[in-house]
C-alpha positions in Angstrom: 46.1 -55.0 -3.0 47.8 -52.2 -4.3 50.5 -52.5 -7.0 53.7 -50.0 -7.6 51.8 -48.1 -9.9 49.3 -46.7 -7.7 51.0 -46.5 -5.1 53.5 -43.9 -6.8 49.9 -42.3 -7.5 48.6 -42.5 -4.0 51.5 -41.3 -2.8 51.8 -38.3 -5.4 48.1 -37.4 -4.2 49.0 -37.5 -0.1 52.2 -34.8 -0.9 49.9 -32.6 -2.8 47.0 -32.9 -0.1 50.1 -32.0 2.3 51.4 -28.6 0.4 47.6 -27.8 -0.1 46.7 -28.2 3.8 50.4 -26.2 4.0 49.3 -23.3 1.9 45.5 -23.4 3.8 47.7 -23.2 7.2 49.8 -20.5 6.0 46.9 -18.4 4.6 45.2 -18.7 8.2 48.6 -17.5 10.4 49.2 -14.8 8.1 48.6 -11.8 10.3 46.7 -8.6 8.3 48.9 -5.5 8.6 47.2 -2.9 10.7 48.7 -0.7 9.0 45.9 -1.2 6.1 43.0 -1.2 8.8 44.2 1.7 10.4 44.8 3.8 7.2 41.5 3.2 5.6 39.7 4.2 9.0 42.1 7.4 8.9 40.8 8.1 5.0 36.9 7.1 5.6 37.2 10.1 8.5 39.0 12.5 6.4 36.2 11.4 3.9 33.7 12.0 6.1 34.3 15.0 7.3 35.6 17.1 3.8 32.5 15.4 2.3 29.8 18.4 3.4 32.5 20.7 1.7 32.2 18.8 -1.5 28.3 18.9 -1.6 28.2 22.5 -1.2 28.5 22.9 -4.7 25.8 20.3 -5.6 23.4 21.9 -4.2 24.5 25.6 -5.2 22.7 25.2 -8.9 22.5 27.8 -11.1 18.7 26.8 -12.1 18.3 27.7 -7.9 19.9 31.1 -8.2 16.2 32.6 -8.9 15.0 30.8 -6.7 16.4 33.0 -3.7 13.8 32.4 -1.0 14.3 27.9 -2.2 18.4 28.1 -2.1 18.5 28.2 2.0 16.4 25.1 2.0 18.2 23.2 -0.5 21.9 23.8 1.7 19.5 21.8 4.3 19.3 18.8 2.1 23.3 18.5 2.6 23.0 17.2 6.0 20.7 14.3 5.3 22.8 13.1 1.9 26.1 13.6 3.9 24.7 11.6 7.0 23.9 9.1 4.4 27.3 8.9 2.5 29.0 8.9 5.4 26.7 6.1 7.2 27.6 4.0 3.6 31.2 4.3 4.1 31.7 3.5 7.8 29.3 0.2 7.2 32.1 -0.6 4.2 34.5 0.2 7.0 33.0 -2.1 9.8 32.3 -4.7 6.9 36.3 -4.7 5.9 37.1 -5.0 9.8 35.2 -7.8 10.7 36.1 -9.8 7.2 40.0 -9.5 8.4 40.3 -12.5 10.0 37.8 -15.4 8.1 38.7 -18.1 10.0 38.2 -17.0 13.8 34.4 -19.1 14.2 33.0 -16.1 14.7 29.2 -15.9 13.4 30.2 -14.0 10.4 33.4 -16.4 9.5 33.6 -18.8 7.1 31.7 -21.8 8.3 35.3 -24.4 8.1 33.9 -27.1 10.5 30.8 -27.3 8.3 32.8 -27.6 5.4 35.0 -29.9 7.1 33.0 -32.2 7.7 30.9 -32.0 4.3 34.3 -33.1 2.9 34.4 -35.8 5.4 31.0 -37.4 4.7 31.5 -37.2 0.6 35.1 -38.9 1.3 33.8 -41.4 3.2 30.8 -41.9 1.1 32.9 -42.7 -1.9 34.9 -45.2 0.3 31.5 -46.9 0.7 31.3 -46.9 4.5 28.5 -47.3 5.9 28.4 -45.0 9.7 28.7 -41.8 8.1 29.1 -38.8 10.7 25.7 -36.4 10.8 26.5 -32.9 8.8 27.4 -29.5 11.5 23.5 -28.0 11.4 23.4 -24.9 12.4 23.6 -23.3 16.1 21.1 -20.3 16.7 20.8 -19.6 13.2 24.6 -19.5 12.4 26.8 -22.6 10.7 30.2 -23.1 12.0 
């Protein structure tokens, strides 16, 4: 039997569940502005592409100017660093696009019926029932 006391505290704890499961819900429908995603892939090309411009000087030492016949090979070593570079910054690119929208169930989402359901089994657990539900395991390697 529950008295007027904890009631008032039950009750206190179901209106804060309700604005927490508010804020979640409004944190999943907030839409990201394309405007970001398309302006950082504008800037990582414009990267890319002044980047072999930048590194001309890097490897234009003036230890290598007596070295004459080595200099040539040395501008050669620009292609390989700049592929490099540029093959960090377009994975941070494709890494930034696919983290846009967490929530989706895609393989690389966060995993919310798994922790749903975690959630679900510790709840009930404290309640002491007995037919717990079995915890998501994992489909093809991946947790949803």
């Amino acid at each position: 039997v529950i008295d007027g006391f904890q009631e008032d505290q039950m009750q206190s704890v179901l209106e804060e569940l309700y604005n927490l499961q508010g804020k979640s819900e409004r944190i999943k429908n907030t839409p990201f502005p394309r405007q970001y995603g398309y302006f950082s892939r504008l800037f990582t090309w414009i990267f890319i592409l002044i980047l072999p411009y930048g590194l001309l000087d890097v490897f234009e030492d003036e230890t290598l100017v007596s070295f004459d016949s080595m200099q040539a090979w040395y501008v050669f070593l620009m292609i390989p660093f700049s592929v490099l570079i540029s093959w960090v910054f377009i994975t941070m690119e494709k890494v930034g696009d696919n983290s846009e929208d967490p929530f989706e169930g895609r393989s690389s989402d966060v995993p919310m019926t798994a922790l749903c359901r975690t959630i679900e089994i510790d709840l009930r657990d404290m309640l002491d029932e007995d037919n717990l539900p079995e915890a998501v395991k994992a489909k093809d390697h991946i947790l949803y």
